[in-house]
C-alpha positions in Angstrom: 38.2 -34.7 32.6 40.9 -32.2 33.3 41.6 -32.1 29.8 37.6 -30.9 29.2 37.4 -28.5 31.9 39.3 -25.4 30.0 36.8 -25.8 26.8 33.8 -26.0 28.9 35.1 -22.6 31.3 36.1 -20.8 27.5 32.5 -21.9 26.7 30.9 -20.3 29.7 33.0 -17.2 29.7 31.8 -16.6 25.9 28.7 -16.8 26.4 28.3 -14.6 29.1 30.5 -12.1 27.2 27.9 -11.9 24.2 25.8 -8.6 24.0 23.1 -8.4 22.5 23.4 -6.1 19.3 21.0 -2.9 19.3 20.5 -0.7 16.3 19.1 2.8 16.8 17.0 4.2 15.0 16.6 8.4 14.8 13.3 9.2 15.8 12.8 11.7 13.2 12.5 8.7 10.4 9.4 7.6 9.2 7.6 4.5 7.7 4.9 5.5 5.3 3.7 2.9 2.7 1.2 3.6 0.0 -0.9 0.5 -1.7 -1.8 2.3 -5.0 -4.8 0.2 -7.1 -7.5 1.1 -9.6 -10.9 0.5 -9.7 -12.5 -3.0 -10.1 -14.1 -4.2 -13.6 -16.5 -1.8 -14.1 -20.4 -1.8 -16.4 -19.9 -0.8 -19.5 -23.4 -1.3 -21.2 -24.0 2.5 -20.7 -21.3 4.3 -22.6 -23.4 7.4 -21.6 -22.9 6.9 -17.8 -19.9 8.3 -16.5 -20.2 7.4 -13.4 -21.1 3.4 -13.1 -21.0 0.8 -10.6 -18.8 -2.2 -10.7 -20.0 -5.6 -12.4 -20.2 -8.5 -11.0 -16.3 -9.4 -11.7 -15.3 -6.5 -10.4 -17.0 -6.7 -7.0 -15.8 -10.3 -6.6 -12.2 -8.4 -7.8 -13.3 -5.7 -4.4 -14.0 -9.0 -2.2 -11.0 -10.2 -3.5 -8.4 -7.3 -2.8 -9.8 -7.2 0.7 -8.6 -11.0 1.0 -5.1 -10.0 -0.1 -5.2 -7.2 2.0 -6.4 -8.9 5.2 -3.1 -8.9 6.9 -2.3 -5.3 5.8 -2.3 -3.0 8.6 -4.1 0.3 6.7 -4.6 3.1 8.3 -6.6 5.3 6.2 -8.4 4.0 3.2 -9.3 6.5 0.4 -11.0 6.8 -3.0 -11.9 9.1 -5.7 -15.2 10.3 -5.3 -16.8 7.8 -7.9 -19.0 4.6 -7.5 -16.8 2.0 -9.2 -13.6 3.5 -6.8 -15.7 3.7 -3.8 -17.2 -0.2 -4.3 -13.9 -0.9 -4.7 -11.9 0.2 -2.0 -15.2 -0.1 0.4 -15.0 -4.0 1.3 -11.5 -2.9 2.5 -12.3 0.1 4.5 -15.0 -2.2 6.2 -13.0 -5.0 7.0 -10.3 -3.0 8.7 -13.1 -1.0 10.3 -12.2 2.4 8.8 -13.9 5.4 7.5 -14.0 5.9 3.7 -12.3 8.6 2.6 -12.6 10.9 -0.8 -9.4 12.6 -2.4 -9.3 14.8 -5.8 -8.0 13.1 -8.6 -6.9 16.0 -10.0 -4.4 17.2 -7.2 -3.0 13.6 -6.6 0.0 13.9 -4.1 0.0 17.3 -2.6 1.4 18.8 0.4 -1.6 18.3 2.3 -1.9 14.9 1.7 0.9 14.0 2.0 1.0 15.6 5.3 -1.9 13.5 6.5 -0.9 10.5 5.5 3.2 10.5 6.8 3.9 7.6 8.9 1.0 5.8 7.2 -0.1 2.7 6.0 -2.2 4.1 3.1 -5.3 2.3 0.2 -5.0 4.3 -2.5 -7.8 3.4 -5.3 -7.8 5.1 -8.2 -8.2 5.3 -12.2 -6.5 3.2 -15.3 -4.4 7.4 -15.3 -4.9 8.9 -11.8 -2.9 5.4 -10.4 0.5 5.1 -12.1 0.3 9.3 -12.3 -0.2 9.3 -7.8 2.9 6.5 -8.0 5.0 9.1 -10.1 4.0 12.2 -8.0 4.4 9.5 -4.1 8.5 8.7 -6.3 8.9 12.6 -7.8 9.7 10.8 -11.4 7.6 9.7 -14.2 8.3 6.1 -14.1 4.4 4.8 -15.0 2.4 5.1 -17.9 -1.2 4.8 -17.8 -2.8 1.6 -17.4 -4.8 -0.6 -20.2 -8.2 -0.1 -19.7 -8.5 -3.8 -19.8 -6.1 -4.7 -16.5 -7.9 -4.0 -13.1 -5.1 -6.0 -11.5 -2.0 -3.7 -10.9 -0.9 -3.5 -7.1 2.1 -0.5 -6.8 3.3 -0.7 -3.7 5.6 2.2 -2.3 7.4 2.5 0.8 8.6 5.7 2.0 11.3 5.1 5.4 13.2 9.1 5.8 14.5 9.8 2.2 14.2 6.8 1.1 11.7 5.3 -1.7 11.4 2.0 -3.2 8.4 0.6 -5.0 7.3 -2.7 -6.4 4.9 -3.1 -9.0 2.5 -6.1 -8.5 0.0 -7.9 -10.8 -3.0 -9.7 -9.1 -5.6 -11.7 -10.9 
């Protein structure tokens, strides 16, 4: 017994030494996070109609991203300002309970949108070309190509913390 009594006070003494480890982190960082997709399977019996509404695929695709996305804590949801985006990104916005909103295509990842979106968990939806071109402008290098018309299924995920980018590129079916 005398013998166990110096482990057991050494035991003690440790563990009441132990701190426990901080890390601190400068308030001036942020977390943004952009979710970049494109448009569901959209009707093509119309090669007249520029502007048409998803099939029946592609709105079981729009049910479907709001599955995968059901743990995803978005704050803003946006969309071109086109049917096929919209139905799209809309089962989304609903579920998380926000407000659908509309960006131009052709100014992508500007200043201002940037602006409103820092510190962000961000739904992009986009085109088979507007997509990969908003990852490129979100990482300042041209490191997507367009998308196949075909594949409705590319997820580009890009996470902004301070200075900081990484991105992962996703295929969901």
């Amino acid at each position: 017994m005398r013998y166990v009594f110096p482990f057991v006070f050494l035991f003690v003494v440790s563990l009441t030494s132990c701190k426990e480890a901080t890390v601190t982190v400068p308030e001036d960082i942020t977390t943004t996070t952009y979710y970049l997709i494109r448009h569901a399977e959209k009707d093509r019996t119309d090669s007249e109609n520029r502007d048409p509404s998803l099939t029946e695929e592609g709105l079981a695709r729009a049910t479907n991203w709001a599955t995968i996305f059901k743990d995803v804590p978005f704050d803003k949801v946006y969309s071109t300002d086109y049917t096929r985006t919209k139905e799209t990104a809309t089962p989304t916005a609903t579920q998380k309970g926000l407000e659908l909103q509309t960006y131009d295509p052709s100014t992508l990842f500007d200043a201002n949108f940037e602006k409103e979106t820092k510190g962000k968990t961000v739904l992009v939806v986009g085109h088979s070309n507007t997509t990969p071109m908003f990852a490129n402008a979100i990482l300042n290098e041209e490191r997507f190509q367009h998308i196949d018309d075909s594949n409705n299924s590319n997820l580009y995920i890009i996470t902004l913390i301070g200075e900081e980018k990484s991105v992962q590129l996703l295929h969901i079916n």
